[in-house]
C-alpha positions in Angstrom: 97.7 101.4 101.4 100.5 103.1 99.0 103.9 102.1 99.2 106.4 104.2 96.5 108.4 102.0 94.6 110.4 104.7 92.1 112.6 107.0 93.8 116.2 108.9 93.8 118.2 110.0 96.7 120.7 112.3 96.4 122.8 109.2 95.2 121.4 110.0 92.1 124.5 112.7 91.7 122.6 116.2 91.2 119.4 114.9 90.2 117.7 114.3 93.2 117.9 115.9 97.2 117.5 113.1 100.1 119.7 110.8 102.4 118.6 107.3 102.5 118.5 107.7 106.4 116.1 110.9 105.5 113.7 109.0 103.3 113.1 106.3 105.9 112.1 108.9 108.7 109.9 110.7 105.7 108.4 107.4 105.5 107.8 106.9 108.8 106.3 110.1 109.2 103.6 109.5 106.4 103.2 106.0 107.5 104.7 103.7 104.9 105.2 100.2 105.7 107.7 100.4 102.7 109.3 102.2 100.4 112.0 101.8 97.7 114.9 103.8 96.4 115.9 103.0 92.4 118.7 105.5 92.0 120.7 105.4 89.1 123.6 103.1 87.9 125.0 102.2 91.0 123.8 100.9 94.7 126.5 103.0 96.8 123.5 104.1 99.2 122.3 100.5 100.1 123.9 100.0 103.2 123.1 103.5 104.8 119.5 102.9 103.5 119.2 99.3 105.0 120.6 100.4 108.3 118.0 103.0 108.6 115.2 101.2 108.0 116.6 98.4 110.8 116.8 101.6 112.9 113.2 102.9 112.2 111.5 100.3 114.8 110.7 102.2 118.3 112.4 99.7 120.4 110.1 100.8 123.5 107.1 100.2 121.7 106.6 96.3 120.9 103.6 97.2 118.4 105.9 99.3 116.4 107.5 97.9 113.2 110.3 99.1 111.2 109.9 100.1 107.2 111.1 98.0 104.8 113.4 99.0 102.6 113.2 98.2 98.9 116.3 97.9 97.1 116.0 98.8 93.1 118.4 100.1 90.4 117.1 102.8 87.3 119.7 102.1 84.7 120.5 102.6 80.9 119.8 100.3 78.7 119.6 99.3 75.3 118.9 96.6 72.9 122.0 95.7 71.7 125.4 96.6 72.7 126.6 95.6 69.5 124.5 97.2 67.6 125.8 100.5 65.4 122.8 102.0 66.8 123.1 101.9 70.3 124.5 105.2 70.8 121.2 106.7 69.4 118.6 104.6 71.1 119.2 104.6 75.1 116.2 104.5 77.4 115.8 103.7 81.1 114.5 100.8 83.2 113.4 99.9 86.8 114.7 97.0 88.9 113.6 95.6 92.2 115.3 93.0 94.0 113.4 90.0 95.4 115.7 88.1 97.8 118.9 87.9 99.8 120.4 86.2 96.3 119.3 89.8 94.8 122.5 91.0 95.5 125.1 89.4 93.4 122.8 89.7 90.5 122.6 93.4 90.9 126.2 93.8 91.0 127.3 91.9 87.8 124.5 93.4 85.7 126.2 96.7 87.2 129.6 95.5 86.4 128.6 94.8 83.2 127.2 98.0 82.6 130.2 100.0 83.5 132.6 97.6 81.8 131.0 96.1 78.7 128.7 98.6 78.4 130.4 101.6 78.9 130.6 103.8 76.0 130.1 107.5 75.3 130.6 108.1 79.0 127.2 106.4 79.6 126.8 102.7 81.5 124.3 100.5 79.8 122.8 97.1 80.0 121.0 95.3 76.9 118.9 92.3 76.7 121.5 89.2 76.6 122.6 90.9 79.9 119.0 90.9 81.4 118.5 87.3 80.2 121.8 86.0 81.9 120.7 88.1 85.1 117.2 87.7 85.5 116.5 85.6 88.2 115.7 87.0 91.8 114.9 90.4 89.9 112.1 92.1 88.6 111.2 95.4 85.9 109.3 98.0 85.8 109.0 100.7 83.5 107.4 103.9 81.9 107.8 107.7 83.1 109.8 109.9 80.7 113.2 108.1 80.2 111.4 105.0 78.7 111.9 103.6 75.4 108.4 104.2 75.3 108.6 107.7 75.7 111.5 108.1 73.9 109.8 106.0 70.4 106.4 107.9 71.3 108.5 111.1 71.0 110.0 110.4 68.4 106.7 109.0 66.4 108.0 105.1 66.5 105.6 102.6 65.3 103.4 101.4 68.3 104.1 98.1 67.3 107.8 98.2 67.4 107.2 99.4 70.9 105.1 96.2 71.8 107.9 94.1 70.2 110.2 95.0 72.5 108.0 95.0 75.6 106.8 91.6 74.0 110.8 90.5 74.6 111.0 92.1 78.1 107.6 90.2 79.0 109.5 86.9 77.7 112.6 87.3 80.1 110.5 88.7 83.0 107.2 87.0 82.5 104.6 88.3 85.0 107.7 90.2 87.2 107.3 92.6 84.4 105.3 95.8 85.3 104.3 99.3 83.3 104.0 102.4 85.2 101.8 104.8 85.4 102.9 108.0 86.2 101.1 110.8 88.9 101.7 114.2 87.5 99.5 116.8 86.2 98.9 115.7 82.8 97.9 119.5 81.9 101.9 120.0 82.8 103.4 117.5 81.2 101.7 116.9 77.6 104.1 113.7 76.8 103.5 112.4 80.4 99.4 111.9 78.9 100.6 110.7 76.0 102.6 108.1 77.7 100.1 107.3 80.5 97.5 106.6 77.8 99.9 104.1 76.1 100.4 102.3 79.0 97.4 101.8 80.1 96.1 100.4 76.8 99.0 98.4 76.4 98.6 96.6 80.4 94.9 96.0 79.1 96.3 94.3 75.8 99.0 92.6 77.6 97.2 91.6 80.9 100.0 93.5 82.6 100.1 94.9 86.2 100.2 98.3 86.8 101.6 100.2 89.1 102.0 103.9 90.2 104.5 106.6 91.1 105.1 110.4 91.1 109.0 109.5 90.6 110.2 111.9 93.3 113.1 113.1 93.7 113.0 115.5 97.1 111.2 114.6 100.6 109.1 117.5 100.8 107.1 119.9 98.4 109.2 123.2 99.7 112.6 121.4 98.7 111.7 122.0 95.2 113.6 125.2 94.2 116.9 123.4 96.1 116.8 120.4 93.4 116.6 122.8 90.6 119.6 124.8 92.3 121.1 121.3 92.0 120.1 120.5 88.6 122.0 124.2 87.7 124.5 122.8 89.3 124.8 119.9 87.5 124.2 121.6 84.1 126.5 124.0 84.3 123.4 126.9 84.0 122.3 130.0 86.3 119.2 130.2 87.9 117.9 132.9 85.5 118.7 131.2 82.7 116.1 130.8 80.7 116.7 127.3 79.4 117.7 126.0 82.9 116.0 122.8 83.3 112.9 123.4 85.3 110.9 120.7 85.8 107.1 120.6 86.0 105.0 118.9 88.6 105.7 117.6 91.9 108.3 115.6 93.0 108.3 115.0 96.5 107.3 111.9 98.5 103.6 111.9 97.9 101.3 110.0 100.6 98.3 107.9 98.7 95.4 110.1 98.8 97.7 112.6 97.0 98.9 110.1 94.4 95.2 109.7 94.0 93.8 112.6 93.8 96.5 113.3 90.7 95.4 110.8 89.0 91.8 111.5 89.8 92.2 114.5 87.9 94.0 112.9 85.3 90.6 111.6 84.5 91.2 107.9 85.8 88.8 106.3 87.5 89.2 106.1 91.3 88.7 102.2 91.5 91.4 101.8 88.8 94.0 104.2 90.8 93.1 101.8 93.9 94.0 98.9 92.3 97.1 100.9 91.1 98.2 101.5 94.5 97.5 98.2 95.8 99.8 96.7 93.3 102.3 98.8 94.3 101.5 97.5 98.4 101.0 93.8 96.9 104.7 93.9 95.2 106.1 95.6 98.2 104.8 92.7 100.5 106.7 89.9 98.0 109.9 91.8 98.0 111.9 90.5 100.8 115.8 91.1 100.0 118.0 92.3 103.4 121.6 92.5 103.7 124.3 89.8 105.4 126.4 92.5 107.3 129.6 92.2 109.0 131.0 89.8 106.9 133.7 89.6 103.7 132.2 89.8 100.8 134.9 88.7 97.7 133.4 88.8 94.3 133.8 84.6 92.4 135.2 85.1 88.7 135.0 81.8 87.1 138.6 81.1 86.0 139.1 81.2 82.3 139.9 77.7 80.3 143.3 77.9 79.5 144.6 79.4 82.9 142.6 76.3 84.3 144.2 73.8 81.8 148.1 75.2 82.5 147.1 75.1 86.4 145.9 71.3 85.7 149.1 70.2 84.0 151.6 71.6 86.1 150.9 73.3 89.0 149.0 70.2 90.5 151.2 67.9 89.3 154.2 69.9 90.9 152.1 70.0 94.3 151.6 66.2 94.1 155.3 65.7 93.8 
């Protein structure tokens, strides 16, 4: 059983083609009993997504049951907001939500990243944010947007890049994943060259691994209307030469496609099974909903002196 657990909708502005309410029927068609959606910076497409998945259940058939929908978050992030160099060193990670607490979490590390961590018109979390925000939450990462792409790019040290999985694996502990990604490593040179890091660092590490194609459309023949998008988005023609046209397939992919990708990626088939039964195994432990039809009002803690004015003389004038 295969259950994606990286995707973008087209709440991923431009970079990816796909209504929540669309993925869920996709799903349903190829027989998920799950699937996830981890657009970026933002969690506008929740409650349409959560809604169509409560939908999905064939009310005249009793056997029937309705997909689950996994809530996750791809955001920026770096090491340290304070750091000189965090303009130059901005990679990506993956986050599920567990539970119904998942929720609050998700917003403040959101809130933080648009508000402390908003410079050079990009959002960003670092790792005191993750630390402070951890709980009910979990990571994955990898694909081409990670800092372990970007140092491997960039010919980084391998053991600088285990230090700073070493401090993700501290917060996160065993909620902590790497990724392996399903494309056509003939296509996508740095996509083997990544692969093959992570799966020498998850044997190293005794890390689970998981895997994804990363798609970004529901069907293989929506391909050409993402890259009209990405023109869109990049201000390029469609006969540009340098228009971003992306390699590989991106659609939702059912199992046996995920493994035959990988198959010829030279993996071994009994590792891509236990690959894809990760991927079903997390599913299964993710449990986070939504409380609707309620008021929702965010707490802000109020700050020390407001308290200690409000203590001297509001109360006291109250009390009189």
């Amino acid at each position: 059983m295969y259950v994606p657990l990286h995707w973008h909708s087209t709440f991923s502005f431009l970079e990816a083609l796909g209504q929540p309410k669309d993925i869920i029927k996709r799903a349903k068609e190829l027989w998920f009993p799950a699937i996830a959606i981890t657009d970026y910076n933002g969690m506008f497409w929740v409650p349409s997504f959560f809604l169509a998945a409560k939908d999905s259940k064939n009310p005249e058939d009793e056997n029937d049951k309705w997909v689950k929908a996994i809530f996750g978050l791809e955001i920026w992030f770096v090491m340290d907001l304070k750091s000189s160099w965090v303009g130059k060193s901005i990679w990506n990670l993956c986050l599920l939500a567990e539970t119904d607490e998942w929720y609050h979490n998700m917003m403040e590390l959101i809130a933080y990243a648009n508000q402390t961590g908003f410079t050079n018109w990009t959002q960003k979390l670092d790792l005191n944010a993750l630390k402070e925000k951890s709980e009910w939450i979990r990571i994955f990462t990898g694909w081409e947007l990670s800092w372990i792409s970007k140092m491997l790019s960039a010919w980084e040290s391998e053991a600088k890049i285990r230090e700073i999985y070493d401090m993700l694996r501290e917060i996160f502990g065993e909620k902590c994943y790497l990724e392996i990604t399903a494309q056509d490593e003939t296509l996508l040179p740095i996509t083997k060259k990544v692969n093959k890091f992570i799966y020498d660092l998850a044997k190293q590490t005794d890390t689970k691994l998981i895997v994804n194609n990363d798609y970004r459309y529901l069907k293989e023949k929506d391909k050409e209307a993402r890259e009209i998008a990405l023109s869109i988005k990049d201000w390029t023609k469609m006969y540009d030469a340098n228009r971003r046209k992306p390699a590989g397939k991106y659609h939702i992919m059912d199992g046996e496609e995920i493994r035959e990708i990988c198959i010829k990626n030279w993996y071994k088939a009994e590792e891509v099974d236990e690959w894809m039964a990760n991927n079903w195994a997390i599913a299964e432990e993710l449990n986070a909903s939504m409380l609707l039809n309620q008021k929702l009002f965010p707490k802000y803690k109020t700050p020390d002196h407001i308290q200690a004015y409000y203590d001297k003389y509001w109360a006291t004038s109250i009390e009189c």
